[in-house]
C-alpha positions as CSV (number, residue, x, y, z in Angstrom):
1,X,39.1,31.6,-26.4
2,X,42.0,29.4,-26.5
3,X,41.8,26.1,-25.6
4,X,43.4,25.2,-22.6
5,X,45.7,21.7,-22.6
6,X,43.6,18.4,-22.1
7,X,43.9,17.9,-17.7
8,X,42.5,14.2,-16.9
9,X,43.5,11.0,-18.4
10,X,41.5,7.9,-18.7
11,X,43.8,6.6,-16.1
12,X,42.7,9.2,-13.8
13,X,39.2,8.4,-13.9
14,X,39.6,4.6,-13.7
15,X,41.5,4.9,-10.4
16,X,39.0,7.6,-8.7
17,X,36.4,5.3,-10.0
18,X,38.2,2.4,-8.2
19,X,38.9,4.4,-5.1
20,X,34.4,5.4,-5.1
21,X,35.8,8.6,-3.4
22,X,33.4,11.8,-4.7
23,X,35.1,14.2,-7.0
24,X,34.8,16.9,-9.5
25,X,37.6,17.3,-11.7
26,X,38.1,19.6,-14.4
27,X,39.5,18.6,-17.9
28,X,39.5,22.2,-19.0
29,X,37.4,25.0,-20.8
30,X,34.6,23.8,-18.1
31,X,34.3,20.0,-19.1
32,X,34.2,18.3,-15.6
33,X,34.5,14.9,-15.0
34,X,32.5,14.2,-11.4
35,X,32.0,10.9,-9.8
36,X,29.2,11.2,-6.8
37,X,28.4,9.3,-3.5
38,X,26.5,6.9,-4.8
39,X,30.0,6.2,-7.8
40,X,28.1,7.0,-10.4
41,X,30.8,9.0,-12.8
42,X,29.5,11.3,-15.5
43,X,30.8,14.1,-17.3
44,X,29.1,17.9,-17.0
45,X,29.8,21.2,-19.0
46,X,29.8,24.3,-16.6
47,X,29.6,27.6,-18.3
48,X,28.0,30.7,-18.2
49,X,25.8,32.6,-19.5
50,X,23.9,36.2,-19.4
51,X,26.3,35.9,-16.2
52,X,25.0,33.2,-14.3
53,X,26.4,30.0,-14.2
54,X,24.9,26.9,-15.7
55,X,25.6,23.2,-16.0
56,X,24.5,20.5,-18.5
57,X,25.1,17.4,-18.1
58,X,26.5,15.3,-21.3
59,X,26.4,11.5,-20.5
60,X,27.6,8.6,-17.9
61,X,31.2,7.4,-17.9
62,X,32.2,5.2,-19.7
63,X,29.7,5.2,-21.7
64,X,30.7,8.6,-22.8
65,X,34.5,8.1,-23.5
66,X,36.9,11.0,-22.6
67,X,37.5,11.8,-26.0
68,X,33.9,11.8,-27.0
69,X,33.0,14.1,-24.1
70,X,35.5,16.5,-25.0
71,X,34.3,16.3,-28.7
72,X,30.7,17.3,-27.5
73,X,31.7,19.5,-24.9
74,X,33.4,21.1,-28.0
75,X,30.2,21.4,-29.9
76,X,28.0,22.8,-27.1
77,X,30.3,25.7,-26.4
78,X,30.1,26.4,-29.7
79,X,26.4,26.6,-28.9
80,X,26.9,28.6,-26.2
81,X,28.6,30.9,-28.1
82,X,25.8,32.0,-30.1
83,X,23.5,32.7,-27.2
84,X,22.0,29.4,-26.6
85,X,21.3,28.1,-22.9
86,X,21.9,24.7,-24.0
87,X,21.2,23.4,-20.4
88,X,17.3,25.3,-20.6
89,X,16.7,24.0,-24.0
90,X,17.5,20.3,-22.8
91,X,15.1,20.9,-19.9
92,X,12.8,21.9,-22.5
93,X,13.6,19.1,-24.7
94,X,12.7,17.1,-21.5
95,X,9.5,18.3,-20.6
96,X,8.2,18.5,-24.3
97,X,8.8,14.2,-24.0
98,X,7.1,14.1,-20.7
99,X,4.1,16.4,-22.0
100,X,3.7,14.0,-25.4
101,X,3.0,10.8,-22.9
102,X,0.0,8.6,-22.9
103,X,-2.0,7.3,-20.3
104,X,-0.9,4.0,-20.2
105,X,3.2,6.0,-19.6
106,X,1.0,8.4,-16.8
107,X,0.2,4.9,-15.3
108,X,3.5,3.4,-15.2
109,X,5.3,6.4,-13.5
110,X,2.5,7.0,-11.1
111,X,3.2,3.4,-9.9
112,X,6.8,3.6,-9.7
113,X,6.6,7.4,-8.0
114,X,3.8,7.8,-6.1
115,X,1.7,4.3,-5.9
116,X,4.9,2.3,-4.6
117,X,4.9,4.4,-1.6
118,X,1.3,3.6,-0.4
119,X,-0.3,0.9,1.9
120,X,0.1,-2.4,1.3
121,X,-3.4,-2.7,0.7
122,X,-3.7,0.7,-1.5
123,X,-1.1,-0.8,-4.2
124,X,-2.7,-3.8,-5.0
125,X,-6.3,-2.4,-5.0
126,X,-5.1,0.6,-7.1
127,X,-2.8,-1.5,-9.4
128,X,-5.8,-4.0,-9.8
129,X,-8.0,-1.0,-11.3
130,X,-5.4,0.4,-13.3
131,X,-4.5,-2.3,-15.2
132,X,-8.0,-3.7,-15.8
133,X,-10.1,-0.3,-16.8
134,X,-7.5,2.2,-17.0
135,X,-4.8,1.2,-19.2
136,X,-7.5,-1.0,-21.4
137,X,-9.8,2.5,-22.1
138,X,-7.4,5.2,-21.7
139,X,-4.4,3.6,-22.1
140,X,-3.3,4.4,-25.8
141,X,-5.0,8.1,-25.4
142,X,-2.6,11.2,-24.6
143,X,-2.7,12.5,-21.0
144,X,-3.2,16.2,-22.7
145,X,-6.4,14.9,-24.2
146,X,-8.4,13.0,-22.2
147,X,-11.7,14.7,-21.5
148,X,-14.0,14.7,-18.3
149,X,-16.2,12.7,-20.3
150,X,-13.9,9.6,-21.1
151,X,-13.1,9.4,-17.3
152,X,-17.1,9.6,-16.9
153,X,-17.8,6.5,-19.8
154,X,-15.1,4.7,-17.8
155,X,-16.8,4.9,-14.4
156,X,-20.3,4.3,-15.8
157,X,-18.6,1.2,-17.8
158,X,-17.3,-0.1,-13.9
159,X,-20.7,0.5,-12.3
160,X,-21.8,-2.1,-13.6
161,X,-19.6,-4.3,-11.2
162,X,-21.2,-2.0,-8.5
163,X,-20.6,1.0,-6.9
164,X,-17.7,0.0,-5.0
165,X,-16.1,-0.8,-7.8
166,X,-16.8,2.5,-9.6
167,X,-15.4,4.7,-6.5
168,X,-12.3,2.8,-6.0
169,X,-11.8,2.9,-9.8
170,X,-12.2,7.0,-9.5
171,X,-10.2,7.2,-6.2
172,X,-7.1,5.7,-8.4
173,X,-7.7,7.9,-11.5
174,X,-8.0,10.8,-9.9
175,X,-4.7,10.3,-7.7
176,X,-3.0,9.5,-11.1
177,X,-3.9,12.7,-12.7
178,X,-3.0,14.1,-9.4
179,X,0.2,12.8,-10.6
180,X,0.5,14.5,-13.8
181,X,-0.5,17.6,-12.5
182,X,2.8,17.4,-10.7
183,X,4.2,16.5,-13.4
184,X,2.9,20.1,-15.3
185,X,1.5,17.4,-18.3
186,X,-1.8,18.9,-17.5
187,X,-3.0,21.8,-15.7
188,X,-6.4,20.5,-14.2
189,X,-7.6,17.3,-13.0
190,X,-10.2,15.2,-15.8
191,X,-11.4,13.1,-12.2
192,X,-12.2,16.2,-10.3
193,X,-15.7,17.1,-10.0
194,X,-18.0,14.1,-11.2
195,X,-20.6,13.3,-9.1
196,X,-20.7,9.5,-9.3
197,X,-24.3,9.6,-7.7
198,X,-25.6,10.9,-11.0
199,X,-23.6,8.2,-12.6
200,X,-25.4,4.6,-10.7
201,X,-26.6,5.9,-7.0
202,X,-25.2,4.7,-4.1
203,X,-27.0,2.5,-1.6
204,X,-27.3,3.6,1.8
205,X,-24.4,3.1,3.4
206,X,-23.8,-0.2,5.9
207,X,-23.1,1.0,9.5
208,X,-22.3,-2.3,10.3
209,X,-23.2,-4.5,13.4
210,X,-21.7,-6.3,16.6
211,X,-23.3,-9.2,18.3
212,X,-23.8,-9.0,21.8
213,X,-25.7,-10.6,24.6
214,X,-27.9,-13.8,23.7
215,X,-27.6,-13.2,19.9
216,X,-23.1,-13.7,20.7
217,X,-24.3,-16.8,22.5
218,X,-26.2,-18.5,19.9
219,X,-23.9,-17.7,17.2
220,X,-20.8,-19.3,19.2
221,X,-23.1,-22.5,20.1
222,X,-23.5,-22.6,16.3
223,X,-20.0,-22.5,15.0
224,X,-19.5,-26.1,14.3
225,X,-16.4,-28.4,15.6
226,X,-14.2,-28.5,13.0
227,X,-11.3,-26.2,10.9
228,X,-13.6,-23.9,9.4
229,X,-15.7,-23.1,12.6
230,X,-12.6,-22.5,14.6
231,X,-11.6,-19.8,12.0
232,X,-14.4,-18.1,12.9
233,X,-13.3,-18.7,16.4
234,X,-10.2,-17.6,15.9
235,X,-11.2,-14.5,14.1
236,X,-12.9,-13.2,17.3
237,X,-10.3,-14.1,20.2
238,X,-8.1,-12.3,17.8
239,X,-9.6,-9.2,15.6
240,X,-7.9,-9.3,13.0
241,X,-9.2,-7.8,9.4
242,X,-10.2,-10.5,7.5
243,X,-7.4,-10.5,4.8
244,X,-4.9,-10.9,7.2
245,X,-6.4,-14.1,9.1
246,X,-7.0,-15.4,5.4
247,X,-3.5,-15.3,4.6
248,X,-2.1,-16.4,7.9
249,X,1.1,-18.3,7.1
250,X,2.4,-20.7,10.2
251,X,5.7,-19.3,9.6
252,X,4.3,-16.3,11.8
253,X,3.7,-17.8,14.6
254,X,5.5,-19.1,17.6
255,X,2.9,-21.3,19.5
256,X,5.5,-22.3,22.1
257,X,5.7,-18.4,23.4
258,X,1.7,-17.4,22.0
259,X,3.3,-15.5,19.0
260,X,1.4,-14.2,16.6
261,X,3.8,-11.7,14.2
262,X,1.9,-10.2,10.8
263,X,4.7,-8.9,8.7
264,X,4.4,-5.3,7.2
265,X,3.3,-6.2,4.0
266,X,0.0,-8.3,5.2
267,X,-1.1,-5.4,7.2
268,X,-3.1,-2.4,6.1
269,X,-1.5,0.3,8.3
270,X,2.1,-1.1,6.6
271,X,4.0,-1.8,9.7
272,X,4.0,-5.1,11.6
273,X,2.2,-6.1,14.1
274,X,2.5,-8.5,17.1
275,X,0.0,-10.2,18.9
276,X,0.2,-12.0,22.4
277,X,-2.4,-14.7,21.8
278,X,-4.7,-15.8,24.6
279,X,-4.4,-19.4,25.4
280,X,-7.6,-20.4,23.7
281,X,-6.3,-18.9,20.8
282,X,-3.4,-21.6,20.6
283,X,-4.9,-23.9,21.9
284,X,-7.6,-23.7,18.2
285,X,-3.9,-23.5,16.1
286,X,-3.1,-26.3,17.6
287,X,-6.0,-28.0,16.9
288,X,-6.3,-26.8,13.0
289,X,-2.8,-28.1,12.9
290,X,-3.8,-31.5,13.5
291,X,-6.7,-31.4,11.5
292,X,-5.1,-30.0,8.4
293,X,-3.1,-31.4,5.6
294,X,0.6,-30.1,5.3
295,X,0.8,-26.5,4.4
296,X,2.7,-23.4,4.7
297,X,-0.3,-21.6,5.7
298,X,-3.1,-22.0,8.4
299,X,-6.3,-21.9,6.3
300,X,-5.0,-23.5,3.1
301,X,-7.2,-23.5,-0.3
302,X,-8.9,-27.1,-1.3
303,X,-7.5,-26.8,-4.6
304,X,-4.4,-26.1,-6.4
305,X,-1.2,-24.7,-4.9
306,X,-0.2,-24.3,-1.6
307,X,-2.1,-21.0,-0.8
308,X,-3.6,-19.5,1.5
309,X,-7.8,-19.8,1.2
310,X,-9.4,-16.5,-0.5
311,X,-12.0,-13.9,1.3
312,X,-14.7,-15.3,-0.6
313,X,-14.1,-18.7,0.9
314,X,-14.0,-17.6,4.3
315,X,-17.6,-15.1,4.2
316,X,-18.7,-18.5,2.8
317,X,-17.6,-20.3,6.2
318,X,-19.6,-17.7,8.1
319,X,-22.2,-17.6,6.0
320,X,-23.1,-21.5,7.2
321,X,-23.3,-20.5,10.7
322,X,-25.2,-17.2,9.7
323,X,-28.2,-19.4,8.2
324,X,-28.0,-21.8,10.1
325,X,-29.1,-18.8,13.4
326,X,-31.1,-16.8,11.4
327,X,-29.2,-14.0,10.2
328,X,-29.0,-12.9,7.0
329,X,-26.0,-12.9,5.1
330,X,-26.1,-9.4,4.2
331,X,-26.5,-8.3,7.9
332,X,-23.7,-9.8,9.3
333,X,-20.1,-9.4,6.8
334,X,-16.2,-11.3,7.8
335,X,-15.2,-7.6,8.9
336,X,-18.2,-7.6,11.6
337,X,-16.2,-10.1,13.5
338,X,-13.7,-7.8,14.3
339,X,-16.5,-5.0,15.2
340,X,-18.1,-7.5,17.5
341,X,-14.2,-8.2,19.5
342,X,-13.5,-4.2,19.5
343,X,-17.4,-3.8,20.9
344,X,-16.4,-6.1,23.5
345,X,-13.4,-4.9,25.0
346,X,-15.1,-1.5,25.1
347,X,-17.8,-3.2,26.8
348,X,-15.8,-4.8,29.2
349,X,-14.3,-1.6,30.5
350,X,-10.8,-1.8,28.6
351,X,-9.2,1.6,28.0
352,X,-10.1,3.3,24.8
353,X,-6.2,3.6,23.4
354,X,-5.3,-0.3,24.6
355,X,-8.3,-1.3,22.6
356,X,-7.5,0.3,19.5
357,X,-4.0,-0.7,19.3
358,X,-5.5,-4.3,20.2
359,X,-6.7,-4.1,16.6
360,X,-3.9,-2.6,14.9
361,X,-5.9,0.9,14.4
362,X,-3.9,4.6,14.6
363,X,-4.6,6.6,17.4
364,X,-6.7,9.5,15.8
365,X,-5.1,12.8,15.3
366,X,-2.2,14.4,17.4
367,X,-2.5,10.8,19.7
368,X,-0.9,9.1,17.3
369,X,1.6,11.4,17.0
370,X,2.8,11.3,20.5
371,X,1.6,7.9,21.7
372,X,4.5,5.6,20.5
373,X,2.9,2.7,23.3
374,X,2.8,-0.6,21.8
375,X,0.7,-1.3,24.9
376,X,1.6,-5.0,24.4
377,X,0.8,-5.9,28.1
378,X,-2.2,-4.1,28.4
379,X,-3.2,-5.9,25.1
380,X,-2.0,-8.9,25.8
381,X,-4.4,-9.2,29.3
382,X,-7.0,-7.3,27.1
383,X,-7.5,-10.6,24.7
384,X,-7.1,-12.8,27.6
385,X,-10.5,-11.1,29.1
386,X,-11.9,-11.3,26.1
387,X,-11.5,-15.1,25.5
388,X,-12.4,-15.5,28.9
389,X,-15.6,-13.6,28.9
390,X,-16.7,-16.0,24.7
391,X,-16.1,-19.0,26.9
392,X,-18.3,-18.1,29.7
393,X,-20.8,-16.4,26.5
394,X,-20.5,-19.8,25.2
395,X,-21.0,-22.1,28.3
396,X,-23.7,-19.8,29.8
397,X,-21.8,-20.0,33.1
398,X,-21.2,-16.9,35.1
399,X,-21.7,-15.0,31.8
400,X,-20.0,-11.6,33.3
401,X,-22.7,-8.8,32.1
402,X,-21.9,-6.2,29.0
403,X,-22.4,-2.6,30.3
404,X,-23.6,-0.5,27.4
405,X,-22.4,2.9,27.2
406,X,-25.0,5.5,27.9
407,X,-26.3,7.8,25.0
């Protein structure tokens, strides 16, 4: 074939690259200069082959001069000449890199890919356990090779940390070689099918707990007078999870209007959530305010930067006010708080739907779906009953009477 005359000039592709308008423009013989939407210009060889029509792209411009893509366009038609789908055999090429990766490269794409598009909450947990057993045991082995067993070892290695631990370690390593089965590195899952029971059992599973009644009265009338009791206060006007009352941040709030706005990232569903405080609520911010040293954030750590305090420091707040009514520690967790505000509003007759929402949960199934109500109102006077009914708990005046639910 003769080759047709050179078509596109560098000052060509300097000025449609100036311009950012998306073109495709041939310099002959099927070298095509193309620039897309998002102005990134490269060049592509279209030709065909058995018939069909294929296209490979060569490199970026301009880091791929015009005269050096012309120069390997020459050499891959000369390719093509003799037969060779040169576009297959660089998807080949491709897929042989992919295929040669080790764990530690699975890891790295699966966060980028698939892990960055999770919760909140699901990134950091999963990240944690990647980089601390994953990478350290499995890291430098080829996805390819590893075994059932060295996922088993790994789990039994974690157990040790307790069984929490070991299933959120295989919830993460089985959604990363999820990952490379997408990939096609590996036709089966190594996480698939281990029975971690056999591995450390389980203990029986907490149910949890909400106090009611008498039992909700003592345990207000022991929540001292002072920051760290009216967290715990706080905590049950409000429902929160625990993690996101820990990291409360005064920038969230607007006191003046009863504000209370948790940003996307600090919440576990990933989308943010506003809360019409009760009155009692900002009446204890304002009164942690004026108890606290300057910081950025509501409950502050005691030591070292400005930070917000960890869980650990708060269960240890509630654990003084536990022992000091007689309940045991392991009885009654941080999260139980929240249990004891959504029992409540059930109890006092608020609709089912208000009273999930009031705690940031989904609607189940096709509800959530087609219930796009913020119910703000409706959760706003919800919270208001709520406090209401803890300060008459609390005072043992015209305490308004919990109906239990039948069955």
């Amino acid at each position: 074939m003769t080759r047709r005359a050179n078509l596109l000039s560098d000052t060509q592709l300097r000025a449609w690259i100036a311009a950012g308008i998306q073109v495709a423009k041939s310099d002959g013989d099927g070298l095509t200069f193309t620039l897309s939407a998002a102005n990134v210009a490269a060049w592509v060889l279209r030709y065909r082959i058995g018939g069909r029509r294929r296209e490979l792209t060569l490199g970026r411009y301009p880091d791929l001069s015009l005269q050096a893509a012309r120069r390997r366009a020459a050499r891959e038609r000369v390719r093509v000449g003799d037969g060779l789908d040169v576009a297959a055999e660089k998807r080949r090429a491709k897929h042989a890199s992919v295929a040669a990766w080790t764990v530690r490269q699975l890891v790295e794409d699966y966060e980028a890919k698939a892990l960055a598009n999770a919760a909140p909450s699901t990134r950091k947990l999963y990240a944690g356990y990647l980089a601390n057993w994953v990478k350290p045991r499995l890291g430098a082995m080829l996805v390819r090779d590893v075994a059932l067993a060295d996922v088993v070892a790994m789990l039994r290695a974690s157990s040790a940390r307790g069984t929490g631990a070991m299933r959120t370690l295989h919830a993460a390593t089985r959604a990363m070689f999820e990952h490379a089965r997408g990939q096609a590195i590996r036709t089966d899952n190594p996480a698939i099918g281990i029975k971690r029971d056999t591995i450390a059992p389980a203990p029986a599973r907490r149910t949890g707990t909400a106090l009611e009644g008498e039992e909700l009265a003592v345990f207000l009338r022991a929540i001292p007078h002072d920051v760290k009791g009216w967290a715990l206060r706080f905590h049950l006007l409000t429902g929160v999870r625990p993690g996101e009352l820990c990291g409360a941040a005064w920038k969230e709030f607007a006191l003046t209007a009863g504000i209370w706005t948790i940003p996307a990232e600090r919440t576990k569903t990933g989308t943010g959530y506003v809360i019409r405080l009760p009155q009692q609520a900002v009446e204890l911010l304002r009164s942690i305010a004026a108890n606290s040293a300057p910081s950025a954030f509501v409950f502050a750590a005691a030591r070292g930067d400005d930070r917000p305090i960890p869980y650990q420091t708060y269960r240890a707040w509630l654990w003084r006010v536990l022992d000091r009514v007689g309940i045991a520690r392991d009885a009654f967790k941080p999260h139980d708080m929240r249990r004891t505000m959504r029992s409540g509003l059930a109890s006092l007759g608020v609709r089912y739907e208000v009273a999930e929402r009031a705690i940031n949960h989904k609607l189940p199934g096709m509800a959530e779906i087609y219930d796009r109500n913020d119910y703000a109102t409706e959760r706003a006077a919800a919270l208001g009953k709520w406090a209401d009914y803890l300060d008459t708990v609390h005072t043992g005046v015209k305490v308004v009477p919990i109906k239990r639910k039948a069955g």
